[in-house]
N, C-alpha and C positions, 0 to 999 in steps of 0.2 A: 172361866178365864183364870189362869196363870196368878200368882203374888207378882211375876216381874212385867208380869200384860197389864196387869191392874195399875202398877206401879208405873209403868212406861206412860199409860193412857192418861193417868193424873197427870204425869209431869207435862206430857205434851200441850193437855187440854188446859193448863196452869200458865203455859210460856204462851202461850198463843193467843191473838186477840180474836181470832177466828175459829170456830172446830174443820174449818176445810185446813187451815194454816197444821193444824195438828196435825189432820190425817198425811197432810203431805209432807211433814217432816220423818209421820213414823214412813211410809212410804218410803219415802227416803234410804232412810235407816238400813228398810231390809232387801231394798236393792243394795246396797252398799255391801252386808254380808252377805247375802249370795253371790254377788260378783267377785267376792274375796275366796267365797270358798268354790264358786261353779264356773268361773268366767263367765265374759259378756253375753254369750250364746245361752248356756246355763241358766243363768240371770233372767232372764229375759225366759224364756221357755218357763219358769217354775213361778216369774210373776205374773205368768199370762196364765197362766192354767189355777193359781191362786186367785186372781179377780175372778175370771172363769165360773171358777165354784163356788167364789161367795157370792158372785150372781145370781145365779141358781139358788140359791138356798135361801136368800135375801128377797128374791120374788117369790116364790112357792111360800113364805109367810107372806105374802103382801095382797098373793092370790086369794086365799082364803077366807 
C-alpha cells in the first residue's frame, strides 16, 4: 500500500463509525475521479472490472 492509501484508509477508517461507512466513502472517492477523468461509461467500466479483480484475488486467499 501507497503512504497516500495508508493515509486515505486511516482518515476514512477514523471519520467513520462503521468500516463499511469508510469503504463506501473511499468508494465514493474514486468513482468521483474516474468520472472526472473517464466519464460515466468509463467510470463505471474501470469500477466494475476493479471489484472484478479484487474479487478474484480476495477469494483465491480465502480458497486456500
Amino acid at each position: 500500500m501507497t503512504a497516500l492509501s495508508t493515509t486515505l484508509c486511516r482518515d476514512a477508517l477514523d471519520g467513520a463509525d462503521h468500516p463499511a461507512d469508510a469503504v463506501s466513502a473511499l468508494m465514493s472517492a474514486a468513482a468521483t475521479i474516474l468520472r472526472r477523468s473517464f466519464g460515466e461509461e468509463g467510470a463505471l467500466a474501470l469500477m466494475t472490472q476493479a471489484l472484478d479483480t479484487t474479487g478474484v484475488a480476495w477469494r483465491a486467499t480465502r480458497c486456500n
